[in-house]
ZABATI-191760 format. One line per field, with one value per residue (C-alpha): residue in three letters; x, y, z; residue number from 1. Coordinates in Angstrom, 2 decimals, padded with zeros to 5 digits. Layout:
residues N
rest <- [ALA / ...];
east <- [X / ...];
north <- [Y / ...];
up <- [Z / ...];
nr <- [NUM / ...];
This chain:
residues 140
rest <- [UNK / UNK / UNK / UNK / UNK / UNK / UNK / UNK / UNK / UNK / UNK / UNK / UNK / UNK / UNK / UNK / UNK / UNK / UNK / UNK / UNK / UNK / UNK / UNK / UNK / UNK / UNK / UNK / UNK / UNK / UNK / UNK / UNK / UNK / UNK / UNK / UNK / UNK / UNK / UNK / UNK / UNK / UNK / UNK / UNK / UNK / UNK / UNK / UNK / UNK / UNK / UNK / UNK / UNK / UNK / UNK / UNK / UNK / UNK / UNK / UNK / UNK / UNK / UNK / UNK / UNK / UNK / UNK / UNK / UNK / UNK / UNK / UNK / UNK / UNK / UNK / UNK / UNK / UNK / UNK / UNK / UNK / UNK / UNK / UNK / UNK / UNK / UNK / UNK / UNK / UNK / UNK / UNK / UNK / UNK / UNK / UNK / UNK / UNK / UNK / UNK / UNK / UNK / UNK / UNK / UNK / UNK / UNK / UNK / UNK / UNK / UNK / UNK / UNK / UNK / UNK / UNK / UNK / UNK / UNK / UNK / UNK / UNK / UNK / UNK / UNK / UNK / UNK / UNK / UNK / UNK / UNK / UNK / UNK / UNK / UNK / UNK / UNK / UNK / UNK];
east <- [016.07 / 014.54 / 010.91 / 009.93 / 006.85 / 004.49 / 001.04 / -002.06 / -001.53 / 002.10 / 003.60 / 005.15 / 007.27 / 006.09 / 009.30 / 008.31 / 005.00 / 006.15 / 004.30 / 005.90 / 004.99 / 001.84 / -000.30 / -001.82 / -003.66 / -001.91 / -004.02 / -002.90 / -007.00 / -005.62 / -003.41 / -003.02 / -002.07 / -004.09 / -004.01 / -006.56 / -006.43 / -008.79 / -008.90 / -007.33 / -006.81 / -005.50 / -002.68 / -000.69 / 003.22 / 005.98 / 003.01 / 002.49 / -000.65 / 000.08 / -002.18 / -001.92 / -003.85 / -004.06 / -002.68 / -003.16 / 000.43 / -001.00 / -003.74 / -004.79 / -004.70 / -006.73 / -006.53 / -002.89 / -002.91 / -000.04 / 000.21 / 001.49 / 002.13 / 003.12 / 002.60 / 000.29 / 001.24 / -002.11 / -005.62 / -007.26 / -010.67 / -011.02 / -014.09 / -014.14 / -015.09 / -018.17 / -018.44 / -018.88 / -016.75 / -014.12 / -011.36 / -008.30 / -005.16 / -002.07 / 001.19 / 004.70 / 005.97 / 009.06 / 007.53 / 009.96 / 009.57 / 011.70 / 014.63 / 014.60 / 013.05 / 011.46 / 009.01 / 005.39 / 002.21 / -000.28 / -003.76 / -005.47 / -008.81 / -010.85 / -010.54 / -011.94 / -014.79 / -012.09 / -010.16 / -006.80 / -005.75 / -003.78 / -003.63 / -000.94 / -001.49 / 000.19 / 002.40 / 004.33 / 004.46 / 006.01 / 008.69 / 009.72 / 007.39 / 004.63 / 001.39 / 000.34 / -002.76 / -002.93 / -000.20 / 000.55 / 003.13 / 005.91 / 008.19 / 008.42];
north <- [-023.42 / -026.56 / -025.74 / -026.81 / -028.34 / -026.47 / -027.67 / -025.94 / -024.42 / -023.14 / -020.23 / -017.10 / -013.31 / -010.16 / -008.65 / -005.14 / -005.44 / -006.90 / -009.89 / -013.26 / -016.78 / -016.12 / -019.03 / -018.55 / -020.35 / -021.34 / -020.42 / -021.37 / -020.12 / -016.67 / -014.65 / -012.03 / -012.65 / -010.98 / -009.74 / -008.99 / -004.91 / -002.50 / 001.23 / 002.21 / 005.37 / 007.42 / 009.91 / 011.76 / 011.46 / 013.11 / 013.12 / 009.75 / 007.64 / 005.82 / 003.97 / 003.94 / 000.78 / -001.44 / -005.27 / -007.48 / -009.20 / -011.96 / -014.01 / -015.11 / -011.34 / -009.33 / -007.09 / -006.45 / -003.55 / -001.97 / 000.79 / 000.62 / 002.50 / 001.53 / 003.38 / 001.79 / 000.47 / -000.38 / -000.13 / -004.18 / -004.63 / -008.24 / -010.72 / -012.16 / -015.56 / -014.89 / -013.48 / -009.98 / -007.33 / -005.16 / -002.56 / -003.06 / -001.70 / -003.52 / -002.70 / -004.47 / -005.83 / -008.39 / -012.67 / -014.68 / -018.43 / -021.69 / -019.20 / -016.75 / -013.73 / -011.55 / -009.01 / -009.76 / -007.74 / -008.00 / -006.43 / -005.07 / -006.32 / -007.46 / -011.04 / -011.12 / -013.41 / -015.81 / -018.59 / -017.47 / -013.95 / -014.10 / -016.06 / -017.05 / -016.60 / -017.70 / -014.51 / -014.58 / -018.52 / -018.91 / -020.32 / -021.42 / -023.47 / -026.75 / -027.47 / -031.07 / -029.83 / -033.04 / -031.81 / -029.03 / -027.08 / -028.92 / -026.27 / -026.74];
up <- [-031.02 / -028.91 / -027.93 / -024.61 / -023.89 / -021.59 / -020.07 / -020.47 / -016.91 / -015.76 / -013.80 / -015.32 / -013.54 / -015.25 / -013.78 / -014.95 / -013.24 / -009.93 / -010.36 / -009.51 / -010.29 / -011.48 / -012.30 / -015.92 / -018.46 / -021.55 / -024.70 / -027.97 / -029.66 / -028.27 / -030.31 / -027.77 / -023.91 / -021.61 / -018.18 / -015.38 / -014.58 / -012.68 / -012.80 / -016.06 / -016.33 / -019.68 / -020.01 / -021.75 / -021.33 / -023.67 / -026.73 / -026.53 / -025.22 / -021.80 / -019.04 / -015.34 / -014.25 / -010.99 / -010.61 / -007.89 / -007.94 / -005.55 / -006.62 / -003.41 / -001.89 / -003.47 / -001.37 / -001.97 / -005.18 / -007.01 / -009.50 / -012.71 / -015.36 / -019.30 / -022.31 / -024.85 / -028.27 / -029.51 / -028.95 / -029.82 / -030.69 / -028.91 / -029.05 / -025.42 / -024.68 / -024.05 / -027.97 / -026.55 / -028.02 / -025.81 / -026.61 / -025.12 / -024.56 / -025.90 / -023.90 / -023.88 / -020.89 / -020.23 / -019.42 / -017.63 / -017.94 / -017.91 / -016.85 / -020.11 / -020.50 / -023.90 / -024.60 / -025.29 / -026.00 / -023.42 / -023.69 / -020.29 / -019.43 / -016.50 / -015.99 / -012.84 / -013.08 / -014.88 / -012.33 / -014.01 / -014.27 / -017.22 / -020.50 / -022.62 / -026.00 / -029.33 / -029.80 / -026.68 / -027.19 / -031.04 / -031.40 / -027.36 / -026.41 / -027.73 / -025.90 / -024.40 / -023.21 / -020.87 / -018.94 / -015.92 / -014.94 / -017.04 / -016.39 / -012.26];
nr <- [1 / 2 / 3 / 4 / 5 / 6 / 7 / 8 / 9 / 10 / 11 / 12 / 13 / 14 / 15 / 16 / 17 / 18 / 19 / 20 / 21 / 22 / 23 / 24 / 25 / 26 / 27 / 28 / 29 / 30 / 31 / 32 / 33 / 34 / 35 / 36 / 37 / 38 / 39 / 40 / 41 / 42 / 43 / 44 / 45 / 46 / 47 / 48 / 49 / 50 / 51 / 52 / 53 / 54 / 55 / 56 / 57 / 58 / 59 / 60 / 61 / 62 / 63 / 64 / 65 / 66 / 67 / 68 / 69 / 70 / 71 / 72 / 73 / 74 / 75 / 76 / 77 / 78 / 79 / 80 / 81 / 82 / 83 / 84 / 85 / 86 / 87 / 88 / 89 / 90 / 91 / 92 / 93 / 94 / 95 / 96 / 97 / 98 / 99 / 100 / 101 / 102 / 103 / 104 / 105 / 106 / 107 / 108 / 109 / 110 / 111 / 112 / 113 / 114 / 115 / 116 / 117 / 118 / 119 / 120 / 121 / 122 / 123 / 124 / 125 / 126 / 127 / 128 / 129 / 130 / 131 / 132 / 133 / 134 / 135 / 136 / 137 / 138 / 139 / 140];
C-alpha cells in the first residue's frame, strides 16, 4: 500500500461519534490517539465495562453536547504532556480520512486547555500515512 503524506495538522470524521471534519493534531511521539471528553460516566452493560461520556462535535460550539456511549477495551496509564500521570479509557471507534475508513483505539481525556481536541497518534497512523511536519492539511 502507497502511504500518503499528511501534515502535522489535518481534518478527520469519527462517524460513530457524530463528529465531522474535525481539525486534529497529528502526533507521531504519541502512540495512542486521544480525544477531548467531559462527564464520563462508568457502567455496566451485558458483563462487560462501558462509558457514557460527552463530546462537543463542533469545535467552535461548545455549547453544542452529544452523548455517547462505547464500551471500553482498556484502561491506559498515560503520562500527559505536561509529565503528569492520568488513567484513561481506551475505546475503538471507526477514523475516516483521505476517503477510507478503519478502526483505531482512542483513549478519553480532557483536552480542553489544548488548541486541538484530538491527536493522532502512531497506531491509527501505521502503515497509511508519512509525516512532513512542515506541511497542513495535505489531504484537502
Amino acid at each position: 500500500m502507497k502511504k500518503l503524506v499528511i501534515g502535522s495538522l489535518e481534518k478527520c470524521d469519527l462517524p460513530q461519534l457524530g463528529i465531522e471534519e474535525l481539525h486534529i493534531r497529528v502526533d507521531t511521539g504519541a502512540k495512542t490517539s486521544s480525544l477531548h471528553v467531559d462527564n464520563i460516566e462508568e457502567f455496566t452493560k451485558d458483563d462487560a465495562m462501558w462509558i457514557a461520556f460527552d463530546i462537543h462535535p463542533d469545535v467552535y460550539d461548545i455549547d453544542e453536547v452529544i452523548r455517547k456511549k462505547a464500551k471500553v477495551v482498556d484502561i491506559k496509564k498515560v503520562k500527559s504532556s505536561t509529565a503528569t500521570k492520568q488513567r484513561r479509557y481506551v475505546i475503538h471507534t471507526k477514523i475516516t480520512m483521505a476517503n477510507k475508513s478503519w478502526t483505531i483505539r482512542l483513549t478519553l481525556t480532557d483536552r480542553s486547555k489544548m488548541t486541538y481536541r484530538m491527536l493522532l497518534g502512531r497506531e491509527a497512523m501505521k502503515g497509511r500515512f508519512v509525516v512532513d511536519p512542515e506541511c497542513h492539511y495535505r489531504l484537502g
